[in-house]
C-alpha positions in Angstrom: 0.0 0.0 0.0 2.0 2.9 -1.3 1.4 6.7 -0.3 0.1 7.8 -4.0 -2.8 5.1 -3.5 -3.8 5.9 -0.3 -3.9 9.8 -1.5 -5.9 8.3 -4.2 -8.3 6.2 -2.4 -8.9 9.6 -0.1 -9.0 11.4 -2.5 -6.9 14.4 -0.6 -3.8 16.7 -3.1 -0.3 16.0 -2.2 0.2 18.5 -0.2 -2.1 16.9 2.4 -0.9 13.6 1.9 2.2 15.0 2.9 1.0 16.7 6.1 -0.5 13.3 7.3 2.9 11.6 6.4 5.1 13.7 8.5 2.6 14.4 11.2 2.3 18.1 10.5 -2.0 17.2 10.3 -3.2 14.5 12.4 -4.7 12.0 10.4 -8.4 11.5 11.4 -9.3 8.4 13.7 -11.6 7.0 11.3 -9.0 6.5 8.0 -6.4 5.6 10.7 -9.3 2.7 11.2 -10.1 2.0 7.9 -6.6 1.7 6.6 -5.1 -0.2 9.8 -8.3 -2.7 9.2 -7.3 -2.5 5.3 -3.8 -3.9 6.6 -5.2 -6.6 9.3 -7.7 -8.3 6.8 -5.0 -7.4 3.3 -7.4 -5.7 1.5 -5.8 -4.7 -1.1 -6.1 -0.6 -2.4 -8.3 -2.2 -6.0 -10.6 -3.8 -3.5 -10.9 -0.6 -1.3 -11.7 1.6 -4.3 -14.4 -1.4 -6.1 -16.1 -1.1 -2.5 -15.9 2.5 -2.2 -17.1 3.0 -5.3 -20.2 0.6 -4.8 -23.2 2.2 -3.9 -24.4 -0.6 -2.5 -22.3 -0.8 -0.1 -23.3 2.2 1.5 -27.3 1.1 1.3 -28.8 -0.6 4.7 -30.1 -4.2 4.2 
């Protein structure tokens, strides 16, 4: 999981993805989640942006 895909997954500019990189901006709780679970289970950026682009996945069953 490289730096560019996680700024593109975010969708956030460089300039962010640097200030979450070196601390400068604390990165929110929740992505700290999502990308730490991402890691745990190895779901893999392609999977992350298929289910985040899903709208499905968002709808209650």
């Amino acid at each position: 999981m490289s730096a560019s895909d996680i700024q593109e997954l975010l969708g956030i500019d460089e300039q962010t993805r640097r200030r979450l990189a070196t601390g400068e901006q604390s990165v929110p709780r929740c992505v700290a989640l999502c990308l730490w679970l991402m890691a745990a289970y190895g779901v893999s950026i392609l999977e992350a942006r298929v289910l985040s682009e899903d709208p499905s996945v968002a709808k209650p069953a």
